[in-house]
C-alpha positions in Angstrom: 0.0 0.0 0.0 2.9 2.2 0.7 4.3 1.9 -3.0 1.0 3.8 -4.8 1.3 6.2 -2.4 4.8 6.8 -2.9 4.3 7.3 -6.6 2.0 9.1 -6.4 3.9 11.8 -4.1 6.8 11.8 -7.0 4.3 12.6 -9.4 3.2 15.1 -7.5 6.3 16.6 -6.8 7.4 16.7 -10.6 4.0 18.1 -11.5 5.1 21.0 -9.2 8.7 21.3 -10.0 7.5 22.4 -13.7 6.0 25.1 -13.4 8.8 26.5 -10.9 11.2 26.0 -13.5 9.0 27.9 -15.9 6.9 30.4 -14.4 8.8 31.6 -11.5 11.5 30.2 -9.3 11.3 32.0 -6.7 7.7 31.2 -6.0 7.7 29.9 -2.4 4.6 27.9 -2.8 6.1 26.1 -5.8 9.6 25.0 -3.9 7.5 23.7 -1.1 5.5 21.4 -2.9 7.9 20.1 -5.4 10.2 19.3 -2.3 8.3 18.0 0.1 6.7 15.5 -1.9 10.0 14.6 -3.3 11.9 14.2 -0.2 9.0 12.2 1.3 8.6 9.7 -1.5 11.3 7.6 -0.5 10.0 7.3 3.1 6.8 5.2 1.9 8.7 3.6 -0.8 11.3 2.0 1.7 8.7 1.3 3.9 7.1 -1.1 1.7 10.8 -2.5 1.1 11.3 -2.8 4.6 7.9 -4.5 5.3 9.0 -7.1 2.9 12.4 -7.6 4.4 10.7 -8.1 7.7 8.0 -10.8 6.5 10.8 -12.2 5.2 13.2 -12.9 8.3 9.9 -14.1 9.9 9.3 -16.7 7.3 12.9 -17.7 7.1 13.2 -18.3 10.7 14.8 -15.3 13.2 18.2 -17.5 13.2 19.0 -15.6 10.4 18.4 -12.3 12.1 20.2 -11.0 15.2 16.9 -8.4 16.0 13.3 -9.5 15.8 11.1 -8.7 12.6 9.2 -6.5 14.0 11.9 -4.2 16.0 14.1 -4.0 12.2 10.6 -2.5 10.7 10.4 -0.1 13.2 14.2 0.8 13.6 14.4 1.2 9.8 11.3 3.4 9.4 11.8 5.4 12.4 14.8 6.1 10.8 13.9 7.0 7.4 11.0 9.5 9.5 13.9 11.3 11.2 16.2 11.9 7.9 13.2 13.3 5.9 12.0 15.8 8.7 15.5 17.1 8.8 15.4 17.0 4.9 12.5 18.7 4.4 14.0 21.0 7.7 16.9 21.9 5.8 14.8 22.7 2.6 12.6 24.9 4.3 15.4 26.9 4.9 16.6 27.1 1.6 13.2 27.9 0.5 13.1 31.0 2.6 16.7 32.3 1.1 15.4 32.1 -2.0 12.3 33.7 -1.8 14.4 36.6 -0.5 16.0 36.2 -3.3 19.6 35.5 -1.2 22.3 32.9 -2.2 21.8 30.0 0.6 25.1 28.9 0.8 26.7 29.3 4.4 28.9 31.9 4.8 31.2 29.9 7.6 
């Protein structure tokens, strides 16, 4: 279920990143969606890859696992949930230089 969902976000965040690269690049509104639906895509893609990883240590006996099914799932998507906030964090910042119209490279 996490896979349609997924794709769905990317296609998303495409169908926003065009007009941004033709209308107005600057446009706040435009950087946010194309972003976040970018850098969240892979979150509900892995998921479903994770999901299957885990049903698969079940069925192939935990010998082969040093952690339980069910504790890798959540370690992995926890995880995954943490990188993207600071993702999208880190883009939101960005964002708000360039809508300023300043460069967002550090100056350190």
């Amino acid at each position: 279920m996490s896979e349609p969902v997924g794709l769905l976000f990317e296609i998303i965040g495409y169908i926003a990143r065009s007009p941004s690269a033709k209308v107005n690049p600057y446009n706040l509104i435009y950087f946010i969606l194309n972003y976040f639906f970018i850098i969240t895509t892979p979150v509900f893609l892995s998921a479903g890859i994770y999901t299957i990883l885990s049903a698969l240590i079940h069925r192939l006996r935990k010998e082969h696992s040093i952690l339980p099914p069910k504790l890798i799932l959540w370690i992995f998507i926890t995880s995954d949930a943490i990188a993207t906030v600071m993702q999208i964090a880190g883009a939101a910042l960005i964002g708000v230089k360039q809508t300023m119209r300043q460069d967002p490279t550090p100056t350190d």
